[in-house]
Structures are given as C-alpha cells and as structure tokens.
BALOBA-1460 file (C-alpha; in Angstrom, 3 decimals):
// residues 211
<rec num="1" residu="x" x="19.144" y="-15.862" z="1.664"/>
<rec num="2" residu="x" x="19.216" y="-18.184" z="5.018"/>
<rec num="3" residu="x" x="23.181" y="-17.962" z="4.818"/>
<rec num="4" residu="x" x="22.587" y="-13.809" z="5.171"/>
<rec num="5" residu="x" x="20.419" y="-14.462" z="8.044"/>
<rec num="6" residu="x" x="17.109" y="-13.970" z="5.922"/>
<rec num="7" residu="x" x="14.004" y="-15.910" z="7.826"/>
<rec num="8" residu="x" x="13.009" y="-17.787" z="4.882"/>
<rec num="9" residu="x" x="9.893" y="-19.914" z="4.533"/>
<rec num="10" residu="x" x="9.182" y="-21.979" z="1.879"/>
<rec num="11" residu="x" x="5.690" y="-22.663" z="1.280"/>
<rec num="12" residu="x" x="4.454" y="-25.624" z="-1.298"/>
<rec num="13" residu="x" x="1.684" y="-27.973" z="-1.946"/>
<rec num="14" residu="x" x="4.201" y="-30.878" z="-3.007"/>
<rec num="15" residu="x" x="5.493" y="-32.570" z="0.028"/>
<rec num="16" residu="x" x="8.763" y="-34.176" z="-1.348"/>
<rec num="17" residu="x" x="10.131" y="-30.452" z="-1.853"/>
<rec num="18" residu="x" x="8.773" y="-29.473" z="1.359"/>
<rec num="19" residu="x" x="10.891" y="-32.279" z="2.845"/>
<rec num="20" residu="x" x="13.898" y="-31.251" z="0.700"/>
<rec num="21" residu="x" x="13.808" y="-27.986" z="1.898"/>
<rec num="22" residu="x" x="13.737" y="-29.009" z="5.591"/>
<rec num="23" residu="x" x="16.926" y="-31.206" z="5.443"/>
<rec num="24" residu="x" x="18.550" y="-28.260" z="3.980"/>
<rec num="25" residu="x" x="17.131" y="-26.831" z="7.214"/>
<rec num="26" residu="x" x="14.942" y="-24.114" z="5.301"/>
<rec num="27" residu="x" x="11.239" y="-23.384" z="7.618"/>
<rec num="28" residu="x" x="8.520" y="-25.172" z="4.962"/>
<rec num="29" residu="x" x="4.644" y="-25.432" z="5.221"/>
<rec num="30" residu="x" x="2.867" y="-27.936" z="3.132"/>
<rec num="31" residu="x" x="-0.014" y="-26.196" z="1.857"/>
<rec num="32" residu="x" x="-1.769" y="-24.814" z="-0.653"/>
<rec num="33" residu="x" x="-1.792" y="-21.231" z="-1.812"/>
<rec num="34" residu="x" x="-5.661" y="-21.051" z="-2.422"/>
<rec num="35" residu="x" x="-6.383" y="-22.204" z="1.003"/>
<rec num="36" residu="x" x="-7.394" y="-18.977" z="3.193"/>
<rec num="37" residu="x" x="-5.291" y="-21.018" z="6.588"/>
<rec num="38" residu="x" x="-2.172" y="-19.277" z="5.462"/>
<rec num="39" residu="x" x="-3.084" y="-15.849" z="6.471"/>
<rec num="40" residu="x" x="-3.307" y="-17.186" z="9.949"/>
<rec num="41" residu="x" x="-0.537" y="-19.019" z="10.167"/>
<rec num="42" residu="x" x="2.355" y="-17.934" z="12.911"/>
<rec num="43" residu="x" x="5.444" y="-18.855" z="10.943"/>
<rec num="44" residu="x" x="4.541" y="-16.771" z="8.465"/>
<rec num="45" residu="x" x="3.934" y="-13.749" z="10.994"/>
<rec num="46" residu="x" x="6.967" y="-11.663" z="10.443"/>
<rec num="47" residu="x" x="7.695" y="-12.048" z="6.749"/>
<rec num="48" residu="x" x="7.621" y="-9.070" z="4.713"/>
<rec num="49" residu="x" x="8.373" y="-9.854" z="1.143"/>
<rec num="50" residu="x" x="6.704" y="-12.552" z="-1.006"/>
<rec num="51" residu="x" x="8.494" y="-14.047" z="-4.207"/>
<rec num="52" residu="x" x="5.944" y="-16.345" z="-6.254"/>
<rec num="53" residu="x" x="8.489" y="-18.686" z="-7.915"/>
<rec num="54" residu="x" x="6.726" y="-21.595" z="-9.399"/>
<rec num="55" residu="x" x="6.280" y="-22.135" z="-12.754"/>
<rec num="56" residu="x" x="2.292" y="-21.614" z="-12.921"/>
<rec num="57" residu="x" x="1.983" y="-17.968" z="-13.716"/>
<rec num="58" residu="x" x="-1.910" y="-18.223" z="-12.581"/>
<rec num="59" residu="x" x="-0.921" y="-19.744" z="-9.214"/>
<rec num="60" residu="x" x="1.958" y="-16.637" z="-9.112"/>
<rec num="61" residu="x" x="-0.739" y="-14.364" z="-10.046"/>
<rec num="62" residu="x" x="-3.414" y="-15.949" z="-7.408"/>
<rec num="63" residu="x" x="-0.396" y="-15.951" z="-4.469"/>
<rec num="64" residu="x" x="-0.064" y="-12.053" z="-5.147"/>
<rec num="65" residu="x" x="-3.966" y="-11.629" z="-4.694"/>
<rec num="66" residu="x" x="-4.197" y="-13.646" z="-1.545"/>
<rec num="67" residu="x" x="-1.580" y="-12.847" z="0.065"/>
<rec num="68" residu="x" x="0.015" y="-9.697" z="-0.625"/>
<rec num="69" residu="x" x="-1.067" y="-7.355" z="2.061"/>
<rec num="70" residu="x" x="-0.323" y="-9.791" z="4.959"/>
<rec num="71" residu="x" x="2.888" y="-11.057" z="3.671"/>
<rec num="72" residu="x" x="4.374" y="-8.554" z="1.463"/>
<rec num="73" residu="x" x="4.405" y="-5.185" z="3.379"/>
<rec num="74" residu="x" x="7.973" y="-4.495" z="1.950"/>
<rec num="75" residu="x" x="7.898" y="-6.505" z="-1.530"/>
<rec num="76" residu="x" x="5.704" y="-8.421" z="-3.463"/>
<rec num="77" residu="x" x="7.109" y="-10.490" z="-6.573"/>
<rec num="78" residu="x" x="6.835" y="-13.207" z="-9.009"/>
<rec num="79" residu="x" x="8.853" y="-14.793" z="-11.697"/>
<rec num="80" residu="x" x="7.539" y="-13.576" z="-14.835"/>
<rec num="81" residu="x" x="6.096" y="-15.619" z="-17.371"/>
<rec num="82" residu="x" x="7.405" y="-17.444" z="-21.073"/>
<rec num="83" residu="x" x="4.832" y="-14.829" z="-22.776"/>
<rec num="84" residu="x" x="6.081" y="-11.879" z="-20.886"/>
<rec num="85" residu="x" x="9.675" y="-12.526" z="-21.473"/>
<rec num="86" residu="x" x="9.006" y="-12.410" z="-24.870"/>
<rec num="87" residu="x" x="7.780" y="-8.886" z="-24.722"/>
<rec num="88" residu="x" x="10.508" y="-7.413" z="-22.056"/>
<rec num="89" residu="x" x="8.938" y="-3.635" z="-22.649"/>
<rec num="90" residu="x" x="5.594" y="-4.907" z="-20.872"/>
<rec num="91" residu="x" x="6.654" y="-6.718" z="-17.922"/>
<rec num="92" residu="x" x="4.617" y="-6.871" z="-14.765"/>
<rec num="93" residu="x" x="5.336" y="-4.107" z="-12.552"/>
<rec num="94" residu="x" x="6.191" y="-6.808" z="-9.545"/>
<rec num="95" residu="x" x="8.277" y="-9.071" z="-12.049"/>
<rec num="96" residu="x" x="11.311" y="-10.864" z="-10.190"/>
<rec num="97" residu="x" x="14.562" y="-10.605" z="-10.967"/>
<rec num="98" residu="x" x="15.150" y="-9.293" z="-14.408"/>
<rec num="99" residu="x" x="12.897" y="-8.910" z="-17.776"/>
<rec num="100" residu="x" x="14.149" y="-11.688" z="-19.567"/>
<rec num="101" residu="x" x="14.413" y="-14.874" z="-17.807"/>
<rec num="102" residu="x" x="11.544" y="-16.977" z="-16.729"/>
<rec num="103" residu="x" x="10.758" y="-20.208" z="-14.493"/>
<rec num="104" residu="x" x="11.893" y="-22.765" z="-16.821"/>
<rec num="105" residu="x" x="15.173" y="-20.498" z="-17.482"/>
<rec num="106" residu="x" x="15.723" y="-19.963" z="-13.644"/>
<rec num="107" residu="x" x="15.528" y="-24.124" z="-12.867"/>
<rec num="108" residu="x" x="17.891" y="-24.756" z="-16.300"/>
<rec num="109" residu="x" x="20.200" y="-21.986" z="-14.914"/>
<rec num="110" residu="x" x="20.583" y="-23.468" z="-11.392"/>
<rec num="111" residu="x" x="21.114" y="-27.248" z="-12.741"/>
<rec num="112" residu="x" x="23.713" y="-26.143" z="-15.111"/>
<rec num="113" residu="x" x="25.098" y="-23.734" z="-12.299"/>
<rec num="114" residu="x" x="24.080" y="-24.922" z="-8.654"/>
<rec num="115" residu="x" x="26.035" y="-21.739" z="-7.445"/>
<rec num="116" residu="x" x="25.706" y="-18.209" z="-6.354"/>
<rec num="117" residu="x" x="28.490" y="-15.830" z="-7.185"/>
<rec num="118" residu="x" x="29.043" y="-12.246" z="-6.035"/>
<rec num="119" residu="x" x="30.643" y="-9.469" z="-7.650"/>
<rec num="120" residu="x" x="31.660" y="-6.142" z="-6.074"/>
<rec num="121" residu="x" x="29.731" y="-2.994" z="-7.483"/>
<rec num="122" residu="x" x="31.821" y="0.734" z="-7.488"/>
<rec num="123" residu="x" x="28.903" y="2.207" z="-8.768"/>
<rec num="124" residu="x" x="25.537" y="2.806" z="-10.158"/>
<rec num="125" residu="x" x="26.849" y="2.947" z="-13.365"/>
<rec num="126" residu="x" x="28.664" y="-0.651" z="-12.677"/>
<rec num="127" residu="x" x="26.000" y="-2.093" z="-11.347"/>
<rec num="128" residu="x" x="23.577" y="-1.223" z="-14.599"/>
<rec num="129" residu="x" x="26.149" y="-2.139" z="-16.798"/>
<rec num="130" residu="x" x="26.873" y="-5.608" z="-15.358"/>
<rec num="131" residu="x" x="22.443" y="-5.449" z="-15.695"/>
<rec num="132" residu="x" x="22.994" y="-5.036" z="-19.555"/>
<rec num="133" residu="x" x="25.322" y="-7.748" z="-19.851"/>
<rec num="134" residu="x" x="22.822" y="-10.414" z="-18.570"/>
<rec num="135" residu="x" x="20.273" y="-9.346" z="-20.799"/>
<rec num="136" residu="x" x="22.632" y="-10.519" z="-23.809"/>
<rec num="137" residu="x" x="23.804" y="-13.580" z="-21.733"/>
<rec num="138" residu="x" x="21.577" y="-16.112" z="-21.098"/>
<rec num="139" residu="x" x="23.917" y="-18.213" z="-18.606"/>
<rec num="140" residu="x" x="23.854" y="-15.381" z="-16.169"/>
<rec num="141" residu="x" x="21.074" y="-13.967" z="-13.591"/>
<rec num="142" residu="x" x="21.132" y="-11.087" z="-11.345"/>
<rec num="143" residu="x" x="19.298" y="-11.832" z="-8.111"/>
<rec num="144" residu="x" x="20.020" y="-9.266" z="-4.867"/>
<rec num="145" residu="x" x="22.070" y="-6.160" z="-4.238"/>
<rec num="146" residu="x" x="23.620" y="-7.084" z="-1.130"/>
<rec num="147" residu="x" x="24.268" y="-4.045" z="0.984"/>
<rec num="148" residu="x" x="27.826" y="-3.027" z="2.716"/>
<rec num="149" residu="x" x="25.785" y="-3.695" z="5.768"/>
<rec num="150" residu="x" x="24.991" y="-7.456" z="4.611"/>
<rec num="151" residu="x" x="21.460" y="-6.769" z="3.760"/>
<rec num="152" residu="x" x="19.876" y="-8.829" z="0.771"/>
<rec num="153" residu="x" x="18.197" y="-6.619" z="-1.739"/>
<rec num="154" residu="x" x="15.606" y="-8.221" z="-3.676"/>
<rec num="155" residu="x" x="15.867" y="-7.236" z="-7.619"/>
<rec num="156" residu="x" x="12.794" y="-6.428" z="-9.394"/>
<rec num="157" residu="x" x="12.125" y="-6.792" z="-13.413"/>
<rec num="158" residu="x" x="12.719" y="-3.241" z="-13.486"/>
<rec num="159" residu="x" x="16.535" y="-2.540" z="-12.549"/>
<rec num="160" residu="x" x="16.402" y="0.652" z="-13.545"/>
<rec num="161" residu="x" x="14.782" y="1.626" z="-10.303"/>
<rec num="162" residu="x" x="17.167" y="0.188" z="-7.901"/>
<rec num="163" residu="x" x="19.953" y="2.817" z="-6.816"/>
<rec num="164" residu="x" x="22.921" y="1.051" z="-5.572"/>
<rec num="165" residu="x" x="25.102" y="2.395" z="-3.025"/>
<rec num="166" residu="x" x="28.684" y="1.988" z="-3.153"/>
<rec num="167" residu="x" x="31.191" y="-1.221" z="-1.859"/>
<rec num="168" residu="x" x="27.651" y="-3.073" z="-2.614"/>
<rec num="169" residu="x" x="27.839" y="-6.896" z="-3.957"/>
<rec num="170" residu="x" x="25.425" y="-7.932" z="-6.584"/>
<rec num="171" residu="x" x="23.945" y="-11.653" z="-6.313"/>
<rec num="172" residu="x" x="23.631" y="-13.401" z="-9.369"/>
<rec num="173" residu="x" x="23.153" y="-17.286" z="-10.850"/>
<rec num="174" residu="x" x="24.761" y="-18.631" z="-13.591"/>
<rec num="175" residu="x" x="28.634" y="-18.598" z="-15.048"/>
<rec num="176" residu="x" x="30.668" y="-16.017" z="-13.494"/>
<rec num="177" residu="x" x="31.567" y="-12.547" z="-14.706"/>
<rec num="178" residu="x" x="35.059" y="-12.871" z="-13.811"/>
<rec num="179" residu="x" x="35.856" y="-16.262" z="-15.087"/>
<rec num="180" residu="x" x="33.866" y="-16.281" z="-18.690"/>
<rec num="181" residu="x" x="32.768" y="-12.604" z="-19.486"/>
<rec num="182" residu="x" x="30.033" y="-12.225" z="-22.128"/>
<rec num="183" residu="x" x="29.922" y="-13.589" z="-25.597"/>
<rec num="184" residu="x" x="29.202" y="-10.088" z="-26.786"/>
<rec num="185" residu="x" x="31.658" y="-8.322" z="-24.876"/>
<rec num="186" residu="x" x="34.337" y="-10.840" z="-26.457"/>
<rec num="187" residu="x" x="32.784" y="-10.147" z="-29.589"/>
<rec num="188" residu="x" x="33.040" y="-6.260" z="-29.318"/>
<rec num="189" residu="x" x="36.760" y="-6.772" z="-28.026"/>
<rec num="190" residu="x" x="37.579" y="-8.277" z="-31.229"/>
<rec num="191" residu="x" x="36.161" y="-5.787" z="-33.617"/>
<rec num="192" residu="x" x="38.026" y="-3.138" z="-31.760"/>
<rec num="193" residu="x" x="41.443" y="-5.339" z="-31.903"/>
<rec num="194" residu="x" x="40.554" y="-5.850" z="-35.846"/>
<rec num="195" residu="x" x="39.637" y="-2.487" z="-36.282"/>
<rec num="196" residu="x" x="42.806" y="-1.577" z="-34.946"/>
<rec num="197" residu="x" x="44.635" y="-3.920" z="-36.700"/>
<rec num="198" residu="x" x="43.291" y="-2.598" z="-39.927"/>
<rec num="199" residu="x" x="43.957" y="1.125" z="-39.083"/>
<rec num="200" residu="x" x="47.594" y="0.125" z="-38.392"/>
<rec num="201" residu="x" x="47.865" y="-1.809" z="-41.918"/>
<rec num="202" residu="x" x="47.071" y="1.781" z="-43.561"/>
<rec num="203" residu="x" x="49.036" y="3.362" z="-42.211"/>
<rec num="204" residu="x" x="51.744" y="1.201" z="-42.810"/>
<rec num="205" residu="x" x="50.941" y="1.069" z="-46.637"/>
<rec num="206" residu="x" x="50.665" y="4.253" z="-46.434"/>
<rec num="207" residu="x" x="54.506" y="5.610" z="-45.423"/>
<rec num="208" residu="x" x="55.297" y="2.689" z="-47.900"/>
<rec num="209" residu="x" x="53.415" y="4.542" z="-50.624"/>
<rec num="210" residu="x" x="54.687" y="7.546" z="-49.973"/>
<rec num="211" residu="x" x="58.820" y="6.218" z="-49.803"/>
C-alpha cells in the first residue's frame, strides 16, 4: 500500500514489529488498542480506513468498537476468524479480504509467498471469476482492486459487492494466476480433453462398425 502512495500506519503493542515496520520505513505507534490515547493521536489524523489484522479476533472485534468512527470514515475491516471461515455463508459484514482465509492462513500465505502479484481485470465478470478461483485455491488471496487511476481498493469478505471498472488490476498474495493456474481448473481441463478423447474413440468405432 506505501509503494501506491497509501499513508499507512501500523499500530501494535509488540515493539520488535513496531521496529520492523519502521526500518521498512512504514509510520508505527507502539500502543495498545484498548488504551483511549489513540483517538487523540495526530498521526493517525487523516486515516480513513481501519483493517484489524491480528490474529485475536476479540482484539479485531474491540479495535472496530473503539475506533471505528474516528478512523474508519471510508472502511472499517478485520480478518475474519478460524470459526467464521468455516461457515463462509455467515461472515461478518466488515470481513477482510475474502470468506475463506483467516489470520493464520494470511501469515502461512505470505511466508510461503513473500510477494504481491497483479493481474489485469477486462471485466466484472473477470474479476468474479478470478474471485471463484481463490475460493478453491488455497495458495492464492485477493487483496485490492487497484484502479486505472492507481487507487488501492480495499476488498471486503463480500466480493460480490465490489463493481470493478475496466483496465483495473486486482492485488492478490500467494502463487500466481499466470504461472500455476488452479488445481481445479487443471482438473476440469482434463475431463474436457478426456471427454473429448472418448467422443472421438466412438466415433471412430463407429465408421469402423459400419465398413
């Protein structure tokens, strides 16, 4: 998000990944979500979304109460939890990202794959079928819609909401599309080439048959 010229602050009670994030030079505040100090706090004057992203859904749930109305004016969002994944149907209505991958899949993701990919979007109909291919593959995560303009479009749970215009990117984690396309989609690729394979044999027999 920094890279697209997103002010991003990082805020965290553990001080080694507060100092992690400011060699990376990433804005960080040590502190602690339940302390009331935040609301006042000038760094965090002009933000206008808020993604809870650690991997206590009660302290996600608590940063959404506290802080909501101050800091997310234009979005308010947290990773959802192991239980909720389980049960994609009855996500939160401010889930993150998609309805099927959590905290613990988000950190495995990003040490298996440290890096961001984009792929360009033609459509609406593109975009939400590139959306129905993650579901199936668990190596992949959509993240943003980034805009022809540049702008980073935070996905929510629900992607059936988002309308994407056209020459768009979407931002995802994980194994490319390109490079290794779904397990499934291989999988449907070869039914089709067997089917056809099969449908050829008949007709083969067949004309043989009927010599």
């Amino acid at each position: 998000m920094k890279d697209n010229e997103r002010h991003v602050v990082i805020v965290d009670n553990n001080k080694s990944n507060i100092d992690k994030a400011k060699e990376m030079g990433i804005e960080a505040i040590n502190a602690n979500i339940y302390s009331d100090d935040l609301i006042d706090n000038v760094e965090l004057s002009d933000v206008g979304y808020l993604m809870a992203l650690t991997g206590n859904t009660a302290v996600n749930k608590k940063a959404i109460e506290n802080f909501s109305k101050q800091f997310g004016e234009q979005g308010t969002y947290r990773v959802i939890s192991s239980e909720e994944m389980e049960d994609p149907e009855n996500n939160p209505d401010h889930g993150l990202f998609s309805q099927t991958d959590d905290y613990i899949k988000l950190v495995n993701l990003t040490r298996k794959y440290p890096e961001i990919h984009e792929i360009d979007l033609n459509s609406n109909e593109h975009f939400q079928g590139l959306i129905e291919i993650s579901k199936v593959e668990p190596e992949i995560i959509p993240l943003f819609i980034k805009t022809p303009a540049g702008r980073l479009q935070i996905l929510p749970n629900d992607s059936k909401s988002v309308e994407v215009e056209s020459n768009s990117k979407l931002v995802y984690l994980g194994k490319s599309f390109k490079k290794e396309p779904s397990t499934m989609v291989l999988e449907e690729q070869s039914i089709k080439e067997d089917s056809g394979k099969a449908s050829k044999n008949e007709e083969e027999s067949k004309s043989e048959s009927e010599s």
